[in-house]
N, C-alpha and C positions, 0 to 999 in steps of 0.2 A: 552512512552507517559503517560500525566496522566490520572484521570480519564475520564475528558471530551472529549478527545480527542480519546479514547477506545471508550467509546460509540457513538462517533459523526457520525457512521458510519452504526451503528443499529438503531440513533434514524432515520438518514435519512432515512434508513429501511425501518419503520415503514411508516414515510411518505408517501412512493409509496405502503404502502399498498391501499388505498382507491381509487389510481389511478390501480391499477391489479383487485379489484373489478368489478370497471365498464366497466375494459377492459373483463374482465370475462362474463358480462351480456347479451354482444354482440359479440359473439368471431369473430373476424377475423386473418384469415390466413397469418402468416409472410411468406413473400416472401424473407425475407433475412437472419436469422434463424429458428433452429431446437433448441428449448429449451422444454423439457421435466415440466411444472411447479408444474404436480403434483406429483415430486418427489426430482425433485431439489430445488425448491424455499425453501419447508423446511425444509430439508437437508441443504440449507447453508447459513438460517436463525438461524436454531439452535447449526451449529459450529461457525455462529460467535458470536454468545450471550455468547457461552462456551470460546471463545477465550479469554475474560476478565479474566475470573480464569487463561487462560496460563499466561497472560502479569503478572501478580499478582505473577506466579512464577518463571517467568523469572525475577522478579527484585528482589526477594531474592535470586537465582542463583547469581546472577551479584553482588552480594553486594560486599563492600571493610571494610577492617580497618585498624586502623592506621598504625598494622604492616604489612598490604601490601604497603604500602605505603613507607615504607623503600627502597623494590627492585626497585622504580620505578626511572627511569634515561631517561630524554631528549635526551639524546645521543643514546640511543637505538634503538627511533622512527629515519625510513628514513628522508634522509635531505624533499624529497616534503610534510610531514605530518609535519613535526616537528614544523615550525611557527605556528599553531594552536595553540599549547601549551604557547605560551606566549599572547596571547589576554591579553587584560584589560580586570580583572575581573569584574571593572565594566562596563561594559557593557555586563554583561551573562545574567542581567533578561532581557533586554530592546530584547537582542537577540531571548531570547526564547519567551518574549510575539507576536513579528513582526512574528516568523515562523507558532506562532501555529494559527496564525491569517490567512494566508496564507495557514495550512494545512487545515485550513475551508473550504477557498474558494476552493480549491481544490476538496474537499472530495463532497461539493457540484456543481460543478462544470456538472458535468451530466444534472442535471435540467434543463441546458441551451435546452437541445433535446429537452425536450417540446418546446422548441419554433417552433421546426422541425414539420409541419405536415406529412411529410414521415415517420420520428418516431414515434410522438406522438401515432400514431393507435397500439403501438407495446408496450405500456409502462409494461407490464404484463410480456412479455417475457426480454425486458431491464432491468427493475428490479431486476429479477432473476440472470440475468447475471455480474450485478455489484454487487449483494449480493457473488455470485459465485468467483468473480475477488477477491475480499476484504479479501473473506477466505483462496485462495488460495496464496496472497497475505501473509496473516498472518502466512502461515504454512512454508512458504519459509525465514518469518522472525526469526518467530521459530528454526527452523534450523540452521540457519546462529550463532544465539548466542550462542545455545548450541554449535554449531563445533568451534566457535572461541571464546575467552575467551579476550575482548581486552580494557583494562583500556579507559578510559574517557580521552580527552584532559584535561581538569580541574583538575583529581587527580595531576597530576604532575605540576599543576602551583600551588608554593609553595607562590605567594603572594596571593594566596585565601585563606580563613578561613579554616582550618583544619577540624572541624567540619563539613563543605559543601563537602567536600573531599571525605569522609567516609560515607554510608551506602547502601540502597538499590540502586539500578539500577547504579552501578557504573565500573562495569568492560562490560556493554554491548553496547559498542562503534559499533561494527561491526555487521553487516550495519545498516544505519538510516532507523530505522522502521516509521519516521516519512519522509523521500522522500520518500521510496516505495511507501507509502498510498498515499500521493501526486500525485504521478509519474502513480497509476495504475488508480486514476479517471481522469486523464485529457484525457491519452493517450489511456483508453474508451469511453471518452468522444469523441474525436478524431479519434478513429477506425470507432465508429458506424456511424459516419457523414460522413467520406469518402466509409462507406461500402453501405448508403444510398441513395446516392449520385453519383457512379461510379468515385469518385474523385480518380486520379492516378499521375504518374508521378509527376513531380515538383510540381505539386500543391499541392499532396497530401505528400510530401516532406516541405513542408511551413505548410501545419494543422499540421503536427508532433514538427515541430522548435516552432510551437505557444505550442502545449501541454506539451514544455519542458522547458517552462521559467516561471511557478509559482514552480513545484516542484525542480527549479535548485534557486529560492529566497529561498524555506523551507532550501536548502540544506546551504545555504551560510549563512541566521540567527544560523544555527542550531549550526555551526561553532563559530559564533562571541559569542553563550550562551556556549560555553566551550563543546556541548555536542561530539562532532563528528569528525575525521579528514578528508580530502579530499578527500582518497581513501573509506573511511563509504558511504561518500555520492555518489560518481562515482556509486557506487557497488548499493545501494538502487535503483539511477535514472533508471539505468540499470535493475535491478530486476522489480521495479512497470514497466515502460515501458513494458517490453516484459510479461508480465502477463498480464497490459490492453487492449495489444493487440492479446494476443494468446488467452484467453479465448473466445473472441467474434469470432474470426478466426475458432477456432475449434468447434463453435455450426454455423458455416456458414454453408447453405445447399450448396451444391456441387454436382459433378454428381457421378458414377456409380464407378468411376476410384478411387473416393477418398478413402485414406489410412490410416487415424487418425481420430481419432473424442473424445469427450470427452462426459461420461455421467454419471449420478450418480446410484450410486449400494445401495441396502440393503439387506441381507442376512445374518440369525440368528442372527438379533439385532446390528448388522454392518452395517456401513454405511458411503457412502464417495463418493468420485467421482475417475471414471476411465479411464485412458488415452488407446487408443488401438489403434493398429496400422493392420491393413487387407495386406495381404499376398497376 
């Protein structure tokens, strides 16, 4: 991602702060989570503002040159990725301006709750929780590229400029950090309206099919701008999905029997969040 698209995420941040305010002023009690705000909110406030310095080093990680670019052979990638590789180059900016357009709407896409008055009274604890989604979202992305090292569909399309081929953020194909983030505010956005709501069964099978067709467009621009292959983006949709909705799942109150729960820790100058599971 570039820079705007890093912070597009903190500035919305910011936004809900002045709505956690007023929610603060008048507290009332969520009947549908358990979110901790005076520990989490910032706590994953302040790892995602620190997440910029990660992306900043994941894309000198990721860098190429020219002589990686020797090993690199079409015939290597499986036949389902491989047509990625020949896009027209020209049409790689057009591709990435339509996604990143798209990762917007997406990333703001939550906002629509406000329109929920069942939500709206919760915006304090919601907040927190897509701050929370976004981080963990990022550390998953994190992961994913330092474990896997996987060229760009575009370095190997030899009718693009050599120069565009070569340098920073170039071998961090796997997975699109750009559907997760997609994928994790819609199907947020999505969780919390069927959690509000008792929406179940098919129905709530249809709000899922709706919060997977902006990040399955991010996924298919991302494609046509040379960034990603098919399997990057399966993998990302996949990732953001089940983050947008396991984070909210795991601050759900629940009864006596429940066995998981997620919370945040700090302890001598540590700090993070903890997954635990009861015996």
């Amino acid at each position: 991602m570039d820079f705007n698209q890093r912070w597009c995420i903190v500035l919305l941040s910011i936004l809900f702060m002045p709505m956690n305010l007023v929610a603060q002023e008048k507290p009332q009690k969520n009947t549908v989570y358990n979110v901790n705000l005076k520990w989490e909110l910032p706590t994953s406030i302040g790892l995602l503002g620190a997440s910029y310095f990660g992306f900043r080093e994941m894309d000198k990680y990721a860098s190429y040159t020219e002589k990686d670019l020797y090993g690199l052979n079409p015939n290597d990638i499986n036949a389902f990725d491989r047509p990625v590789v020949f896009y027209d180059p020209a049409g790689y900016d057009h591709g990435q301006q339509v996604s990143d357009m798209f990762l917007n709407i997406c990333v703001a896409s939550p906002l629509l709750l406000g329109l929920d008055s069942k939500a709206r009274k919760d915006w304090a604890a919601l907040a927190t929780m897509f701050v929370t989604t976004h981080t963990v979202n990022n550390a998953l992305y994190f992961t994913g590229v330092r474990s896997v090292r996987r060229a760009r569909p575009l370095t190997y399309n030899t009718a693009y400029d050599i120069s565009l081929r070569t340098g920073e953020a170039r071998s961090n194909s796997f997975f699109s950090g750009h559907v997760s983030t997609s994928a994790a505010s819609t199907f947020f956005a999505a969780k919390v309206l069927t959690d509000y709501h008792g929406i179940k069964g098919w129905k709530r099978l249809l709000v899922y099919t709706a919060a997977a067709i902006p990040p399955s467009l991010v996924g298919y621009y991302r494609m046509r701008a040379g960034k990603h292959f098919r399997t990057d983006v399966m993998v990302g949709l996949v990732v953001g999905a089940a983050t947008g909705i396991l984070v909210p799942e795991l601050h759900r109150k629940k009864n006596s029997n429940s066995k998981f729960s997620l919370s945040p820790f700090y302890y001598n100058n540590y700090s993070g969040f903890a997954l635990t599971y009861k015996m």
